[in-house]
KOLVOBA-671899 format. One record per atom (N, C-alpha, C): x, y, z; atom name; residue number from 0. Coordinates in steps of 0.05 Angstrom, whole numbers, always signed. Layout:
<recs>
c1 | c2 | c3 | at | i
X | Y | Z | CA | NUM .
...
</recs>
This chain:
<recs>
c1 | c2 | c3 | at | i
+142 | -394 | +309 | N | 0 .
+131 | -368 | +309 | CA | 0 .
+120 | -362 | +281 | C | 0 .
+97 | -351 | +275 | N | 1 .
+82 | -348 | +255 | CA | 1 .
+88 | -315 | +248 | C | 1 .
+85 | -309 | +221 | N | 2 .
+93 | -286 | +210 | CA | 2 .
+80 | -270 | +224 | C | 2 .
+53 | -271 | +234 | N | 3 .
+31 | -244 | +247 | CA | 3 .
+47 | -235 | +279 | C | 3 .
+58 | -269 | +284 | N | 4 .
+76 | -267 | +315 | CA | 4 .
+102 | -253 | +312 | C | 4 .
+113 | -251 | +291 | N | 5 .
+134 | -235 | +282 | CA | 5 .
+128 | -212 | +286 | C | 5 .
+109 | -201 | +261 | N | 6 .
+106 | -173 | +266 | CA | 6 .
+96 | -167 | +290 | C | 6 .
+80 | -176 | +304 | N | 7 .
+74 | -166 | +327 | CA | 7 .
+101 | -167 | +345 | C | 7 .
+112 | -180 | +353 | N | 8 .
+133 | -188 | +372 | CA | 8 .
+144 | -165 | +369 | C | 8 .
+160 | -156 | +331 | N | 9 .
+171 | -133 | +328 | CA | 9 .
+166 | -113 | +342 | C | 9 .
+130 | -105 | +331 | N | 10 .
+126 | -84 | +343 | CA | 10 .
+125 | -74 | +377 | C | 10 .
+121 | -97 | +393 | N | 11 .
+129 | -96 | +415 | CA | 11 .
+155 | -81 | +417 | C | 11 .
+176 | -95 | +415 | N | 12 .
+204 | -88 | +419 | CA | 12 .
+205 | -66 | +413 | C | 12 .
+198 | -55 | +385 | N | 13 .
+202 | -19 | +386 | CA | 13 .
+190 | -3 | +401 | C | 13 .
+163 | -13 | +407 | N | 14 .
+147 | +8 | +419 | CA | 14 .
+155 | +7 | +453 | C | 14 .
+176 | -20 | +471 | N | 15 .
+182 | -23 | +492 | CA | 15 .
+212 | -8 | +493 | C | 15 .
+224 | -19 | +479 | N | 16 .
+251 | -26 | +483 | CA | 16 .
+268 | -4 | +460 | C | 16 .
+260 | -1 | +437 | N | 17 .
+270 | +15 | +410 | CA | 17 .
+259 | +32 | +411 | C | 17 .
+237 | +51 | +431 | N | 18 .
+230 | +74 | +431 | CA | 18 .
+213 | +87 | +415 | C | 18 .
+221 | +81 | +384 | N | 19 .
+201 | +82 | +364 | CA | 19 .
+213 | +72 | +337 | C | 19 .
+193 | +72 | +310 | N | 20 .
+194 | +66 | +290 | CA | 20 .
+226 | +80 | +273 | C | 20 .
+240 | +73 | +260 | N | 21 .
+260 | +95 | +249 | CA | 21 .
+235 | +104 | +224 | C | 21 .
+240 | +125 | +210 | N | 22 .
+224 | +137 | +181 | CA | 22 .
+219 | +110 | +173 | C | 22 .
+204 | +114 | +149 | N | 23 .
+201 | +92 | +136 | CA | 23 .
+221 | +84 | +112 | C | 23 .
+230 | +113 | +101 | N | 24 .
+250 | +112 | +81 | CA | 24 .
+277 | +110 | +102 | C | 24 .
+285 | +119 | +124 | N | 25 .
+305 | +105 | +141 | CA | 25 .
+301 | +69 | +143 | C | 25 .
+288 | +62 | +147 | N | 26 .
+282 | +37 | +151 | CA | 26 .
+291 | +18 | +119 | C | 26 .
+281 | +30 | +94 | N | 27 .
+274 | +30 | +75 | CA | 27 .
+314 | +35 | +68 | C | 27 .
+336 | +44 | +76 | N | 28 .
+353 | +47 | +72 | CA | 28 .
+374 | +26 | +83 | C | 28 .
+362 | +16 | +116 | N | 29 .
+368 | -9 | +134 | CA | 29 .
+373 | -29 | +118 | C | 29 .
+344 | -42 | +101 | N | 30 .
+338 | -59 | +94 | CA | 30 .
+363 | -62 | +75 | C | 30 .
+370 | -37 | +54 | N | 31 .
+387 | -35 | +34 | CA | 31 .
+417 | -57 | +46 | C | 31 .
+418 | -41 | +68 | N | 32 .
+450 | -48 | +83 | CA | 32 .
+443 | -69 | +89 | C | 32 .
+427 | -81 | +107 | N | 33 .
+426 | -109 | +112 | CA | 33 .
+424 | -128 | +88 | C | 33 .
+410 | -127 | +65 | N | 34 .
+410 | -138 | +34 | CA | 34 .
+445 | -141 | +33 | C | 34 .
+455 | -121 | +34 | N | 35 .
+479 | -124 | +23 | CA | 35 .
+505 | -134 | +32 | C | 35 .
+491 | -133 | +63 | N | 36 .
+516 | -156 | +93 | CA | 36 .
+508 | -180 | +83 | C | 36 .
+484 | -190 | +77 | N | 37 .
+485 | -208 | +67 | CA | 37 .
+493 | -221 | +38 | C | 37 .
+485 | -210 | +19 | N | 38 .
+498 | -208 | -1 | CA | 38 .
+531 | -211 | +3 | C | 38 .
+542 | -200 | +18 | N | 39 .
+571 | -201 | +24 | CA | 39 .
+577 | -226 | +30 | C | 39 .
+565 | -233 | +52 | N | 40 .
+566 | -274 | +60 | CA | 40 .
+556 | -294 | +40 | C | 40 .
+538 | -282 | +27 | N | 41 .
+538 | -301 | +3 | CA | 41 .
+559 | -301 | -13 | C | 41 .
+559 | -284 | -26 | N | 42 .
+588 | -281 | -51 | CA | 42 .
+613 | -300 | -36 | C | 42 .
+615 | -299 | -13 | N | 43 .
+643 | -305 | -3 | CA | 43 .
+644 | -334 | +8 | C | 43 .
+618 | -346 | +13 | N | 44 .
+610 | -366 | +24 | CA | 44 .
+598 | -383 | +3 | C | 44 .
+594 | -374 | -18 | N | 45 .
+580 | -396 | -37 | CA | 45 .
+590 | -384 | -68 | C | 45 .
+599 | -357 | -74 | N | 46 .
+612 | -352 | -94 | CA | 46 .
+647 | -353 | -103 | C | 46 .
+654 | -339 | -112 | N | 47 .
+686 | -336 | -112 | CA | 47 .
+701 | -317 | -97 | C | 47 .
+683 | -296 | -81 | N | 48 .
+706 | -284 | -72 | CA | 48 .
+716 | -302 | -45 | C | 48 .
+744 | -280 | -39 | N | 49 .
+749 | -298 | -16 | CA | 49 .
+740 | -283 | +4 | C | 49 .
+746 | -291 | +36 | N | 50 .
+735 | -278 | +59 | CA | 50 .
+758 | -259 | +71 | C | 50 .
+753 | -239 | +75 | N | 51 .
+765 | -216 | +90 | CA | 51 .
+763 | -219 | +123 | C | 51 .
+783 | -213 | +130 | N | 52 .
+789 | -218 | +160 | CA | 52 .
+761 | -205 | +178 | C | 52 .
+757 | -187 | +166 | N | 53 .
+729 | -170 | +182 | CA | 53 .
+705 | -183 | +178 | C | 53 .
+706 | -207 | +156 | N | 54 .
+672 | -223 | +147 | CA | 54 .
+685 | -244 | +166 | C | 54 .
+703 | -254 | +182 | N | 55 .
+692 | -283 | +191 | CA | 55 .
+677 | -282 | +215 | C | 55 .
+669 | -259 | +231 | N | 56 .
+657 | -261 | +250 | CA | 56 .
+622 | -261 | +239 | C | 56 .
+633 | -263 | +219 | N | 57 .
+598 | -258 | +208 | CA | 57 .
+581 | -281 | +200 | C | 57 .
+556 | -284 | +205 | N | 58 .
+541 | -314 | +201 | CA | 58 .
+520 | -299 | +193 | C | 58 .
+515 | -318 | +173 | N | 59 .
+496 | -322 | +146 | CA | 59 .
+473 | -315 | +159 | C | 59 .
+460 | -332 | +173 | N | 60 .
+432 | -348 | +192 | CA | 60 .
+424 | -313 | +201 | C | 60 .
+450 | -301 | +232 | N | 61 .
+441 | -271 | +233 | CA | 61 .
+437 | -253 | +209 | C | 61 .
+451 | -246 | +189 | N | 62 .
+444 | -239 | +166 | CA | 62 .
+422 | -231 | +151 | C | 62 .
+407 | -258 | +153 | N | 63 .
+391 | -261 | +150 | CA | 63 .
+360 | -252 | +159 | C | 63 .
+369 | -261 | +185 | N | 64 .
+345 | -249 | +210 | CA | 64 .
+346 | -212 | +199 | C | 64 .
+373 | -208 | +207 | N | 65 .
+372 | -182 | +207 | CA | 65 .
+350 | -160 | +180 | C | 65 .
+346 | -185 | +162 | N | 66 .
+344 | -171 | +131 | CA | 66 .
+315 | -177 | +147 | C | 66 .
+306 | -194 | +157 | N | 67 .
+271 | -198 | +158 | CA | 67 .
+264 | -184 | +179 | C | 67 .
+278 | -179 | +205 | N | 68 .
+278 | -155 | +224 | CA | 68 .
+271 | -127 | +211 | C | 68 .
+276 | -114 | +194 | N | 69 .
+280 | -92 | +184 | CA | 69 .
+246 | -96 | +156 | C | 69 .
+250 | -116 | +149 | N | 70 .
+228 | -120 | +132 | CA | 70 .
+194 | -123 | +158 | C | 70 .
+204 | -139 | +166 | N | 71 .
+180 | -137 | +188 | CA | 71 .
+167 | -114 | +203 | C | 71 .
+186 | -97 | +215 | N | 72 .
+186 | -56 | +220 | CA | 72 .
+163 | -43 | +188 | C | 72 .
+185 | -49 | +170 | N | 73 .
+165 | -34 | +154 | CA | 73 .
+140 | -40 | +144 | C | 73 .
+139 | -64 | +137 | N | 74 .
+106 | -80 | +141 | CA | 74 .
+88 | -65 | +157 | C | 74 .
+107 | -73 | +184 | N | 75 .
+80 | -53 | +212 | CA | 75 .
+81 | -30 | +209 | C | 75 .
+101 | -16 | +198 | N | 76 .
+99 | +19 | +191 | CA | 76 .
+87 | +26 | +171 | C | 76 .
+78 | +14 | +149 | N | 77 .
+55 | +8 | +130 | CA | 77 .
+31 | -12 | +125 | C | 77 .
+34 | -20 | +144 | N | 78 .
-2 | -34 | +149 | CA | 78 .
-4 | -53 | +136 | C | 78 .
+20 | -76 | +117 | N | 79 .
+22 | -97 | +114 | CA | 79 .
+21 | -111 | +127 | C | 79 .
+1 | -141 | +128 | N | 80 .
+2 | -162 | +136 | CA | 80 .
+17 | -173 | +116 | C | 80 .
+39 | -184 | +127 | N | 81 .
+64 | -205 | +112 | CA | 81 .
+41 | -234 | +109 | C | 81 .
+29 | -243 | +131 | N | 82 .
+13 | -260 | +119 | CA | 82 .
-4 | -270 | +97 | C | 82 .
-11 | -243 | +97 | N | 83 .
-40 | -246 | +76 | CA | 83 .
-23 | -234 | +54 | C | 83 .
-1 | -217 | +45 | N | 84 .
+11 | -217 | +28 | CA | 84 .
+31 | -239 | +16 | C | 84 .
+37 | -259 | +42 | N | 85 .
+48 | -280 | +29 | CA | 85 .
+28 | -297 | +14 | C | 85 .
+4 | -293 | +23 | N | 86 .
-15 | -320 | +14 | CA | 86 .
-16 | -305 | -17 | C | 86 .
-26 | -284 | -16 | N | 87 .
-25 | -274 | -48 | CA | 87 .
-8 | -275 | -70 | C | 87 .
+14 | -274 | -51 | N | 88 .
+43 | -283 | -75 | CA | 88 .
+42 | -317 | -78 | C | 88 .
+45 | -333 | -63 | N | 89 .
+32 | -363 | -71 | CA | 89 .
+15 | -366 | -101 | C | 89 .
-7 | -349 | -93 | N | 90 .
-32 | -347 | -112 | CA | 90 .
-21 | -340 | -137 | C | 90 .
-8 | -315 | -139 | N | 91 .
-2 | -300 | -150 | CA | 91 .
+18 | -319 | -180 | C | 91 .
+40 | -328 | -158 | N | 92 .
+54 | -346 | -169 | CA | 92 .
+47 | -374 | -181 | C | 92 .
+31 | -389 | -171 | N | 93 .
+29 | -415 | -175 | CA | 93 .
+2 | -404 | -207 | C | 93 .
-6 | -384 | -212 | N | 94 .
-33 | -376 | -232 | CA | 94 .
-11 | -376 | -250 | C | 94 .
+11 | -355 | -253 | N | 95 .
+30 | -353 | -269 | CA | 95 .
+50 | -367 | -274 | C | 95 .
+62 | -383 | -264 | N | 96 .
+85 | -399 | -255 | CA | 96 .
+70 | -429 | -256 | C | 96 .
+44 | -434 | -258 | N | 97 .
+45 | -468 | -252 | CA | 97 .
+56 | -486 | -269 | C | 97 .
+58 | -478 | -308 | N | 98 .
+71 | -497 | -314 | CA | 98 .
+101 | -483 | -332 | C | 98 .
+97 | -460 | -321 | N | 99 .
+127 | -443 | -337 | CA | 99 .
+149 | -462 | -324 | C | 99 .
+155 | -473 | -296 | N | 100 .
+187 | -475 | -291 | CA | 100 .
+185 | -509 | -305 | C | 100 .
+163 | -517 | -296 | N | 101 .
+170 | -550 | -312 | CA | 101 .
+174 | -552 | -342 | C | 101 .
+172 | -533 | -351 | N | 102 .
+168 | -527 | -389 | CA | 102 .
+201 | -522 | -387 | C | 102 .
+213 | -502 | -368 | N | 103 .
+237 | -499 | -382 | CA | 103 .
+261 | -516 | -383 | C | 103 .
+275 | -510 | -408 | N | 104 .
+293 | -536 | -408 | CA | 104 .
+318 | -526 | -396 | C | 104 .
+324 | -509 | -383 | N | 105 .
+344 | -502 | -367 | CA | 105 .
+340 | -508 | -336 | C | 105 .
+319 | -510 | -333 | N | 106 .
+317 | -524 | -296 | CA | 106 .
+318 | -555 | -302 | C | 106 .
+322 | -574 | -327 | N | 107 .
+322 | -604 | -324 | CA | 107 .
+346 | -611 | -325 | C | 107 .
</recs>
C-alpha cells in the first residue's frame, strides 16, 4: 500500500465507518498519546525500564500503526499529501545532510 492508498483508505474509514474527522487539534492531541504508547514500548523494550504488567499486552508494530493512523487523519484534514511531502524531505535532507553524517566522527 502506497502512502496516497493510505490516506485515502483512511479517509474512507472515517467518512464510512468513523462518522467524521475528530478537530484537528483533537487529532493533534491523539497523535500526542499515541507518540507516547509508543514511546512507552520503546523505553521498556529497548531501554532500561522494566515492563509493567499492563504493557505486556502491548506490541510495538500496533503502536506504531496507531501513531501513522492518526498522522494520516490529519494530513487529509489539512490537505497534505504525505507523498509529495515525503519526496521533499528526501530533497530537503540529502541538499543538507549529503556529506554532514559521513564527516562525523561519532557515527564511525
Amino acid at each position: 500500500m502506497t502512502i496516497a492508498e493510505s490516506q485515502q483508505r483512511v479517509d474512507e474509514w472515517i467518512r464510512t465507518i468513523g462518522v467524521r474527522y475528530f478537530s484537528e487539534l483533537t487529532n493533534m492531541a491523539i497523535l500526542t498519546e499515541e507518540v507516547g504508547e509508543l514511546a512507552r514500548i520503546m523505553a521498556r523494550t529497548y531501554g532500561d525500564q522494566s515492563f509493567k504488567k499492563s504493557d505486556l499486552q502491548k506490541d510495538l508494530s500496533e503502536e506504531m500503526a496507531d501513531v501513522l493512523w492518526v498522522l494520516l487523519c490529519i494530513a487529509n484534514q489539512t490537505g497534505v499529501n504525505l507523498t509529495e511531502a515525503l519526496e521533499k524531505s528526501f530533497e530537503k535532507k540529502t541538499i543538507r545532510d549529503g556529506d554532514r553524517h559521513r564527516e562525523n566522527e561519532k557515527l564511525r
